[in-house]
C-alpha positions as CSV (number, residue, x, y, z in Angstrom):
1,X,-189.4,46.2,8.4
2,X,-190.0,49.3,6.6
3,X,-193.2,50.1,4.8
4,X,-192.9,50.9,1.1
5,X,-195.7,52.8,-0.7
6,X,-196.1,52.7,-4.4
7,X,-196.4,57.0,-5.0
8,X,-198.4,57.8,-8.4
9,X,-196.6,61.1,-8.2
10,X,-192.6,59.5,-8.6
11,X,-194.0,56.1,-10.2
12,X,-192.0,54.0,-8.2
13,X,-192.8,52.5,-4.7
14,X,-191.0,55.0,-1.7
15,X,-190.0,54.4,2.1
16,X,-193.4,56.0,3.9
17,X,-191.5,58.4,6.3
18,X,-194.2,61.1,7.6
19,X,-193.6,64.8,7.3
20,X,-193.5,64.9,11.5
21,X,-193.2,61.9,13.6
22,X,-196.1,59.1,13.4
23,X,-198.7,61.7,12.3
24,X,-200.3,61.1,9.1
25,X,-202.8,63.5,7.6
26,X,-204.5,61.4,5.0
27,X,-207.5,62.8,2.5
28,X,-209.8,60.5,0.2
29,X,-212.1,62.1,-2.0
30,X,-215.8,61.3,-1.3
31,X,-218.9,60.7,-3.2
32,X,-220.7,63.3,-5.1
33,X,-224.3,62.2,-3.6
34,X,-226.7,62.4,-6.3
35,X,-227.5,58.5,-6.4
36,X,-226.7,55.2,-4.5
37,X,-223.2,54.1,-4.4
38,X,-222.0,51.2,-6.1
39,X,-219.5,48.3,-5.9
40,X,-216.8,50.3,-7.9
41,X,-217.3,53.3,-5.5
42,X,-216.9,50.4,-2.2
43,X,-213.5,48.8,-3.8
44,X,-211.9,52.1,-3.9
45,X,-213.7,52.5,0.1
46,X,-212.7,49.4,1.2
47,X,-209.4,49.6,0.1
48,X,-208.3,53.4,1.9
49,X,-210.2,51.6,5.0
50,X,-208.2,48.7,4.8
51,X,-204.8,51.1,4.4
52,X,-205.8,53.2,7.1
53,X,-206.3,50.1,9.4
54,X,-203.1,48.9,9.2
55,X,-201.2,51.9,9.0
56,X,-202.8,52.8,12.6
57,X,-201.6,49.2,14.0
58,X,-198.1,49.8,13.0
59,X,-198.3,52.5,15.6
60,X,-199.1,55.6,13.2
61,X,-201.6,58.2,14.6
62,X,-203.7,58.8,11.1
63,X,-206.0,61.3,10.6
64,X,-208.6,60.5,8.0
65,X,-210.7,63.1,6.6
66,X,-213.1,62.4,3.5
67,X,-215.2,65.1,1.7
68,X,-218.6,64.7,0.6
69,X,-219.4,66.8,-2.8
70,X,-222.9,67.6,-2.3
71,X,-223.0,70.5,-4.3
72,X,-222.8,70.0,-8.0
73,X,-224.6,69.6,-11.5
74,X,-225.6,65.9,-11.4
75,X,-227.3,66.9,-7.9
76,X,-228.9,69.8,-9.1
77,X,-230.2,68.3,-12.3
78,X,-231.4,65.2,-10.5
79,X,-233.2,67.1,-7.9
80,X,-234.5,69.0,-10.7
81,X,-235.9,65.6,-11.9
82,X,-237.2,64.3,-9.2
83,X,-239.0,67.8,-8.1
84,X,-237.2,68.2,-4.9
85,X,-234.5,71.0,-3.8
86,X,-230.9,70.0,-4.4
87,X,-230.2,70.3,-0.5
88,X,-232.9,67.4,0.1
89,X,-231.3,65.1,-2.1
90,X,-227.9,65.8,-1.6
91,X,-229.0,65.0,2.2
92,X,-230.7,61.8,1.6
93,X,-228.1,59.7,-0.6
94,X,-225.4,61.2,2.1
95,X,-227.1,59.3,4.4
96,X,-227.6,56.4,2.2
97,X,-223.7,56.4,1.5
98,X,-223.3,56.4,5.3
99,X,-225.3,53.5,5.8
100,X,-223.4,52.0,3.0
101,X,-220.3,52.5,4.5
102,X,-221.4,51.2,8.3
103,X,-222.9,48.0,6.4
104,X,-219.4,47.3,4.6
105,X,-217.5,48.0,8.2
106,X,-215.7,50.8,6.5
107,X,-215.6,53.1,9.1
108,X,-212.3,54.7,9.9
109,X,-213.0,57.7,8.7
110,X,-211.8,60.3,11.4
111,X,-213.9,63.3,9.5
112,X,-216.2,63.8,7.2
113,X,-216.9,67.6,5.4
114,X,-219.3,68.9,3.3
115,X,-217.9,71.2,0.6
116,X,-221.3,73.5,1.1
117,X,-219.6,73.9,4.7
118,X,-216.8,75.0,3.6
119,X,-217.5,77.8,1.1
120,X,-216.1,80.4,3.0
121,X,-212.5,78.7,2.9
122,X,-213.8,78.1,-1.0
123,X,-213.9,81.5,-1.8
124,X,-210.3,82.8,-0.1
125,X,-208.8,80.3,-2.1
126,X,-210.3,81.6,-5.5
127,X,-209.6,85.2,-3.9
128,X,-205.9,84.3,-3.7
129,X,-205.8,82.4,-6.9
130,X,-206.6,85.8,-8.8
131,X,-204.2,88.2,-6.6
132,X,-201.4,85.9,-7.7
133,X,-202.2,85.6,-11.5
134,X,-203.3,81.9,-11.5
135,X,-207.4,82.6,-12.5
136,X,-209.7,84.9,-14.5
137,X,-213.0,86.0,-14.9
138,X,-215.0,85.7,-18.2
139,X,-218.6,85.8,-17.9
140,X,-219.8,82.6,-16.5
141,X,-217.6,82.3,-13.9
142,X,-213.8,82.4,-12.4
143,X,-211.0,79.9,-14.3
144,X,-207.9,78.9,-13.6
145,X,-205.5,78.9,-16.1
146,X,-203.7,76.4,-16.5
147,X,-200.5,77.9,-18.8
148,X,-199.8,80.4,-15.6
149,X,-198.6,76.8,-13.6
150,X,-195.5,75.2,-15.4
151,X,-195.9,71.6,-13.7
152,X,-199.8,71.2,-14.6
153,X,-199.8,67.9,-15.6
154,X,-196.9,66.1,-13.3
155,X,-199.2,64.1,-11.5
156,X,-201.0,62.4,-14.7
157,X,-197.8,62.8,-17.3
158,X,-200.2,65.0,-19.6
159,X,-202.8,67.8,-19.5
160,X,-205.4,66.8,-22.0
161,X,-208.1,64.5,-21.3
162,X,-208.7,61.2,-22.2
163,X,-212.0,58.3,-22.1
164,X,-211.3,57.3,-18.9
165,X,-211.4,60.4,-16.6
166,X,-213.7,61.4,-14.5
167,X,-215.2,64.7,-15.5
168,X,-217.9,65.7,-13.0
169,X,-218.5,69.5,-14.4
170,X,-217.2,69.4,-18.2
171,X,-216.4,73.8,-17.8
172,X,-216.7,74.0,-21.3
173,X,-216.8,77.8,-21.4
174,X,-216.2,79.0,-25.1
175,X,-214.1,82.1,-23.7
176,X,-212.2,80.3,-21.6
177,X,-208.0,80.9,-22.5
178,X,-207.0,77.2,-22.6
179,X,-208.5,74.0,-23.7
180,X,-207.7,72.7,-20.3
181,X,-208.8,75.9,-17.8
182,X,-211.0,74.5,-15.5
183,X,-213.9,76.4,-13.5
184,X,-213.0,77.5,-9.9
185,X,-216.3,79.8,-9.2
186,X,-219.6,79.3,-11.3
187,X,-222.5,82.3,-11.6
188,X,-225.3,81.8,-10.8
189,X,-227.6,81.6,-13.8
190,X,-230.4,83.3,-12.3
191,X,-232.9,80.5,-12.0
192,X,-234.7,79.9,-8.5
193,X,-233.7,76.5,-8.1
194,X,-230.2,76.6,-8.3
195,X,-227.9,77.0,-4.9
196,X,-226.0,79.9,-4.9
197,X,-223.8,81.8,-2.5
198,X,-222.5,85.3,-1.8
199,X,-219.3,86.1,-3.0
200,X,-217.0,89.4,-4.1
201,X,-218.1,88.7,-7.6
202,X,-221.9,88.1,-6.8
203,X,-223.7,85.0,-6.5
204,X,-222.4,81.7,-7.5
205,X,-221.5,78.0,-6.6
206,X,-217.9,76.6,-6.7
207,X,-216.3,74.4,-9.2
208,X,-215.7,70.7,-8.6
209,X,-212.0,71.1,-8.1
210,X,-211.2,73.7,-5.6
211,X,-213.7,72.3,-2.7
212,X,-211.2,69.6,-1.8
213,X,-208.2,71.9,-1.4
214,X,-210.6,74.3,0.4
215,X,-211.0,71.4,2.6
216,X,-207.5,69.9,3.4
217,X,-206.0,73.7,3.9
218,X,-208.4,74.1,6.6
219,X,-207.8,71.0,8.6
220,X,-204.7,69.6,7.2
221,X,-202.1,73.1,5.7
222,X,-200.8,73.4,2.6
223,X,-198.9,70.0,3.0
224,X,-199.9,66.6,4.3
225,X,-198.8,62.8,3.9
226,X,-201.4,61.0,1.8
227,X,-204.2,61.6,-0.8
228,X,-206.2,58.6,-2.2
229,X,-208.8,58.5,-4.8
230,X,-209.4,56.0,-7.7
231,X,-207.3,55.8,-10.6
232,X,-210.0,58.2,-13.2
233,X,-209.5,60.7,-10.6
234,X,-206.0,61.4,-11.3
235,X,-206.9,63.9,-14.5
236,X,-208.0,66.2,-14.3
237,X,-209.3,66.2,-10.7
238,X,-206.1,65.6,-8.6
239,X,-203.8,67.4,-11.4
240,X,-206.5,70.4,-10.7
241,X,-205.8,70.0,-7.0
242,X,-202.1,70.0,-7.3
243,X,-202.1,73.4,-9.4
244,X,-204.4,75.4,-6.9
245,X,-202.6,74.6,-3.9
246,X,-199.1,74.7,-4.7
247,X,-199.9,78.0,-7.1
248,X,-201.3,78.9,-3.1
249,X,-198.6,77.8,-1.2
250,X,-195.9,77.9,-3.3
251,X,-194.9,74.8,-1.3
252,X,-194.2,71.4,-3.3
253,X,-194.9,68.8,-3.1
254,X,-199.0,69.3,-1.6
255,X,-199.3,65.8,-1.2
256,X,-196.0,63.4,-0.6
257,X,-197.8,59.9,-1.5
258,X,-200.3,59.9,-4.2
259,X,-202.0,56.2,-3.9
260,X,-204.6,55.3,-6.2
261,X,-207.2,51.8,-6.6
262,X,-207.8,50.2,-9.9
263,X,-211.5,50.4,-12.2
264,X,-213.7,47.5,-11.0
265,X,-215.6,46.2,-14.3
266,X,-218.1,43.8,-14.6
267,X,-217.6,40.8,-16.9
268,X,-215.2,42.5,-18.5
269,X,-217.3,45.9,-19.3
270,X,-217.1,49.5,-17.6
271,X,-219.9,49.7,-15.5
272,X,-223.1,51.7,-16.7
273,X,-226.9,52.4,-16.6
274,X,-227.0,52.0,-20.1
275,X,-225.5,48.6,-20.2
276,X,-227.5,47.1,-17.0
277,X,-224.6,45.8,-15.6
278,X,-224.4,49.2,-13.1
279,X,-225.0,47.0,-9.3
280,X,-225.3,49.7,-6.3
281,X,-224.0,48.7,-2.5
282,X,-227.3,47.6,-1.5
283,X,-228.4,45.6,-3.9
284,X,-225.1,43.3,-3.8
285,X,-225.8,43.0,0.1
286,X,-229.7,41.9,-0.6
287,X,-227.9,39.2,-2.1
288,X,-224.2,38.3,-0.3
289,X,-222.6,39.5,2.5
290,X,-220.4,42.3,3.7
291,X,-218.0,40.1,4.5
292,X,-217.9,38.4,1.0
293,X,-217.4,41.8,-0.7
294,X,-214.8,43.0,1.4
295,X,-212.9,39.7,0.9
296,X,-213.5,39.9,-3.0
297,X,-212.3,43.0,-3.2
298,X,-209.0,42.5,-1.0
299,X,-207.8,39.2,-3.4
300,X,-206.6,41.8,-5.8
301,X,-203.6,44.7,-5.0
302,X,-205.7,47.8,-4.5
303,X,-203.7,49.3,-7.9
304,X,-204.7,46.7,-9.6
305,X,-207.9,46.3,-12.0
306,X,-210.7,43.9,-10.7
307,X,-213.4,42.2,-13.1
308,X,-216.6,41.7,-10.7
309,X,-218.9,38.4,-12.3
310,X,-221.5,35.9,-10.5
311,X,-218.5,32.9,-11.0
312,X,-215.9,35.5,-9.2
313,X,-218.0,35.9,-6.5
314,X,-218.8,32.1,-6.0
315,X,-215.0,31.3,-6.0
316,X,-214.8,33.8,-3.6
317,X,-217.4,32.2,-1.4
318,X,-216.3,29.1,-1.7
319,X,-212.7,30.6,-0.1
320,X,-214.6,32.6,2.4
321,X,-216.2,29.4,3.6
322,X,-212.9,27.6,3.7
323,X,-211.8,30.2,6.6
324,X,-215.1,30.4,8.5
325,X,-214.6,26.2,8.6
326,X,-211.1,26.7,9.5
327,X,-212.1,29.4,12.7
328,X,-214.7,27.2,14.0
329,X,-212.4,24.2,14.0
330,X,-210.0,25.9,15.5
331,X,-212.4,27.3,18.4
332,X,-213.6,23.9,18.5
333,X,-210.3,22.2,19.1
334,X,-209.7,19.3,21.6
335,X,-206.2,19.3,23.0
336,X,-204.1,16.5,23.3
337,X,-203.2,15.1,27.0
338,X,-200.0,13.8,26.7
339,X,-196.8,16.2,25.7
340,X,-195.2,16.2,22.2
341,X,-192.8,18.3,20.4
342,X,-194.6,20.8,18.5
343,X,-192.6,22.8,15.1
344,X,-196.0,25.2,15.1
345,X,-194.5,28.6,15.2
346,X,-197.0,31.6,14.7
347,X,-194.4,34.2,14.6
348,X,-193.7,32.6,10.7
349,X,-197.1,33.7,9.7
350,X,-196.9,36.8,11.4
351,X,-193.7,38.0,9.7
352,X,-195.0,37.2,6.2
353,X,-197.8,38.8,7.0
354,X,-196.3,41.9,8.2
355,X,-193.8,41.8,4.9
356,X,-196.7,41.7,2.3
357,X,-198.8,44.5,4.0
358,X,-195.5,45.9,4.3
359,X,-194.8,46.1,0.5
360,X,-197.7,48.4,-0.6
361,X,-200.6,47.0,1.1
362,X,-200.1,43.7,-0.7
363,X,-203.6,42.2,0.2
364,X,-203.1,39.3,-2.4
365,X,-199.9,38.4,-0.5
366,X,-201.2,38.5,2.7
367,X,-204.2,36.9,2.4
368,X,-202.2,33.6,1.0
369,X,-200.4,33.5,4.5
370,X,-203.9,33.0,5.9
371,X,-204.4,29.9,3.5
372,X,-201.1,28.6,4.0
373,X,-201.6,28.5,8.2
374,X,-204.9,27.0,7.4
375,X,-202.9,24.5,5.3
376,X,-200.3,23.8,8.0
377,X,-202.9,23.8,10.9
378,X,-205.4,21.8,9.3
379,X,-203.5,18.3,9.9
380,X,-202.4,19.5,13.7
381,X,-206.1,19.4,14.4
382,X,-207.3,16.1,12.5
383,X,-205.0,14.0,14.4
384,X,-205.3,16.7,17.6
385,X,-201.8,17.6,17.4
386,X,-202.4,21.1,19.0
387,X,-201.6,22.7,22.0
388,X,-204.1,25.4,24.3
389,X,-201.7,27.9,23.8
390,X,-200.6,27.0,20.1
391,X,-204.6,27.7,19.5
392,X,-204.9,30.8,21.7
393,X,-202.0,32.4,19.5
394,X,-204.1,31.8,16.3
395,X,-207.0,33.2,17.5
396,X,-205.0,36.2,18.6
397,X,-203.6,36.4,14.8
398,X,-206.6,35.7,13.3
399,X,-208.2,38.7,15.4
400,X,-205.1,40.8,14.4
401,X,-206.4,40.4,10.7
402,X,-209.8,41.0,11.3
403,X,-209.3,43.8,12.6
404,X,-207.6,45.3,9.3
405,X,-209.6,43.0,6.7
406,X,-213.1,42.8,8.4
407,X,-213.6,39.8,6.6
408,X,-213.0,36.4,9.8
409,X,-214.2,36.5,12.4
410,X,-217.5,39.1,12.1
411,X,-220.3,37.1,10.9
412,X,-223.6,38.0,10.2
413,X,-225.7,36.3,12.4
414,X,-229.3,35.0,10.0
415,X,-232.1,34.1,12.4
416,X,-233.6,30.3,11.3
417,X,-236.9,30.3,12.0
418,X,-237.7,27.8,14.5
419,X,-239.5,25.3,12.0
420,X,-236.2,25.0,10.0
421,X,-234.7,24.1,13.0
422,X,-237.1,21.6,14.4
423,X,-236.8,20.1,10.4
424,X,-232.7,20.0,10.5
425,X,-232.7,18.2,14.4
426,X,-235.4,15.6,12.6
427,X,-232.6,15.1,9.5
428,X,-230.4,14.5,11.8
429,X,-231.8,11.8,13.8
430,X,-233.0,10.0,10.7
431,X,-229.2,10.4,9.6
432,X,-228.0,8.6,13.1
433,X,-230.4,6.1,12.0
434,X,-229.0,5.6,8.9
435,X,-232.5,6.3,7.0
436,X,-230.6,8.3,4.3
437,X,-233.6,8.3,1.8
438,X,-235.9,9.8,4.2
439,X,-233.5,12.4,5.8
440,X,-232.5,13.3,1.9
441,X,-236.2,13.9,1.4
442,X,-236.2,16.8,4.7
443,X,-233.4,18.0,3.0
444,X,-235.0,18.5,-0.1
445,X,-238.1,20.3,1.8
446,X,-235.7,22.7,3.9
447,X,-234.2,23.6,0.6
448,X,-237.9,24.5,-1.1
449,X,-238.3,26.7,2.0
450,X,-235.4,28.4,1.1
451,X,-232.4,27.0,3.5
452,X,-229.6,25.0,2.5
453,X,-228.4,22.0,4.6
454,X,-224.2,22.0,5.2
455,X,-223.0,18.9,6.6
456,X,-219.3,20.3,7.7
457,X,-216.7,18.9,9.9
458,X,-217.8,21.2,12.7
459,X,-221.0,19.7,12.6
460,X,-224.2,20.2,10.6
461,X,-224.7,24.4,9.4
462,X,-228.2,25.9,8.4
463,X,-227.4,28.8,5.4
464,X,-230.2,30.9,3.7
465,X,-230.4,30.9,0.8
């Protein structure tokens, strides 16, 4: 089976064929850490994790590097704010996007880089991108222009911006040649608290752009396999990218598969401050799971859009359930003594499997072979219709999975508190008893203590909640 990729750069979904061997070189751009990240930032996280995961079990040795922008206006201005140096705060939510990260099980990342640590590499590129015609000076700062590189704009299909970009550093320079030139080098303004490094044209920071082809030069060349990044990334950001390094080079293409993840709204709206709908990584996990995210986000095709609301995320749960009853069932099962002729064939579900992740990382797809072997393996093991070895080659799938979706088989373990416990065990002797009013009633008082009661077919379960 070969594995197709859907390339934002040729519209159309491509054999993935390596530029040498099974070495992949793939770069996601990171978070600009100013503040917490949030759910839309962990769909686009969880979905390059998820590729990455599988792309390394189908035998391909991939190289992940991810930058972290911690130099930038939003940064500056909120340290500002806040009455702390830029550094100090760039350092904190870096950590706190770490954390994030670990907490989500995202965490195939081979490298992480900080543009600041890079500005050496940052400054020979702007250096080169004047020797060859591509940028000018004016007086607050170094530009590129983007009428000296004829395919500006192949990436996106246009070279004006529109609502839905992300613009991080607006360059709105009134001497700038083009509408569209975007800011390589910034001066520095002269004020104390701004970060500034040394350069041939005096002291300054670098523009948003050029940090992440700084970056890949250094670890990756001029060429590598993939580049990922949510879709309002793709203008001017990635088009930016494109022009610096292939005006560099003069190598094309500087990226062969361009793979992009869908917005992630929130009943229906764009997530914003302003609108109170804006919910950051850590406040969904005070309330759900890791696990429950990472499943949520994985039901829809990483291109495609996702609308986040409370009733979405209880269907979800109510799915994610389904498959934590279906694993403990099936490392509960009994096995049948006498011998019978079993049709069970795991190699069915593998294959389909195999063919959806196959066709651009078609998590929808692949996650419906999951329900369909519970569907199939359900009945085997009500009327214990199942074989050790038939149930050993589940498990073995299952793990397979969870290994790429993070979402089966690791379960957060919530400590009951022994007087819950003690409480349950008294329910559930009434219940033997048949005292249904008065085990009801210890129900009712576990559930004021703030634990629910979940009489399932692999016994009784004690949930917070």
């Amino acid at each position: 089976m070969s594995l197709k990729i859907y390339n934002t750069l040729t519209r159309k979904k491509e054999i993935f064929k390596p530029r040498k061997g099974k070495k992949v070189n793939m770069f996601v751009c990171g978070p600009t850490v100013y503040d917490y990240a949030h759910i839309g930032h962990a769909r686009t996280y969880i979905a390059f994790d998820v590729i990455v995961k599988y792309l390394r079990k189908k035998g391909y040795d991939v190289f992940y590097l991810q930058n972290i922008t911690d130099v930038d206006d939003k940064i500056i201005n909120r340290a500002k704010e806040e009455g702390v140096s830029w550094k100090e705060l760039a350092r904190k939510f870096e950590r706190e996007y770490k954390k994030d990260a670990k907490s989500l099980g995202v965490d195939s990342v081979s490298k992480y880089a900080r543009a600041t640590e890079h500005i050496k590499e940052i400054i020979s590129q702007v250096e080169r991108l004047l020797k060859k015609g591509f940028a000018y000076q004016i007086e607050d700062g170094i530009y590129y222009d983007i009428s000296k590189f004829k395919d500006y704009g192949k990436l996106s299909g246009r070279t004006a911006l529109q609502a839905e970009d992300a613009v991080s550093r607006i360059d709105e320079s009134k001497k700038k040649k083009n509408k569209g030139d975007f800011c390589l080098w910034k001066f520095w303004s002269g004020k104390d608290w701004e970060p500034k490094w040394r350069s041939p044209w005096g002291y300054g920071r670098p523009g948003w752009h050029i940090e992440d082809t700084a970056i890949t030069e250094k670890y990756f060349g001029p060429q590598y396999e993939i580049h990922g990044g949510a879709r309002d990334l793709i203008f001017p950001h990635h088009e930016a990218e494109i022009a610096q390094m292939e005006a560099i080079s003069e190598k094309k293409p500087m990226v062969k598969y361009w793979l992009h993840t869908g917005f992630l709204t929130i009943n229906g709206q764009k997530m914003s401050k302003s609108l109170g709908n804006f919910i950051t990584i850590r406040e969904f996990l005070n309330k759900h799971s890791a696990r429950l995210l990472r499943f949520f986000v994985l039901k829809s095709h990483y291109r495609s859009p996702i609308d986040y609301s409370e009733k979405a995320i209880l269907q979800s749960q109510n799915e994610l359930e389904r498959i934590d009853e279906f694993v403990e069932k099936i490392q509960n099962a009994k096995f049948k003594i006498q011998n019978f002729n079993s049709k069970f064939k795991i190699d069915k579900f593998k294959n389909k499997f195999e063919e959806a992740m196959d066709d651009d990382f078609n998590t929808p797809k692949a996650m419906a072979v999951i329900f369909e072997l519970i569907r199939e393996v359900n009945p085997m093991l009500d009327k214990n219709q199942i074989t050790q070895e038939e149930v050993k080659q589940i498990l073995e799938f299952l793990k397979f999975i969870d290994e790429i979706f993070g979402f089966i088989l690791k379960k957060e373990r919530v400590k009951i508190p022994e007087e819950i416990k003690k409480l349950a065990q008294k329910r559930e002797i009434l219940r033997k008893e048949k005292k249904w009013e008065e085990a009801d009633k210890i129900r009712e008082e576990i559930k004021k203590l703030g634990y629910e009661i979940q009489d399932t077919a692999g016994g009784t379960k004690i949930k917070k909640l």
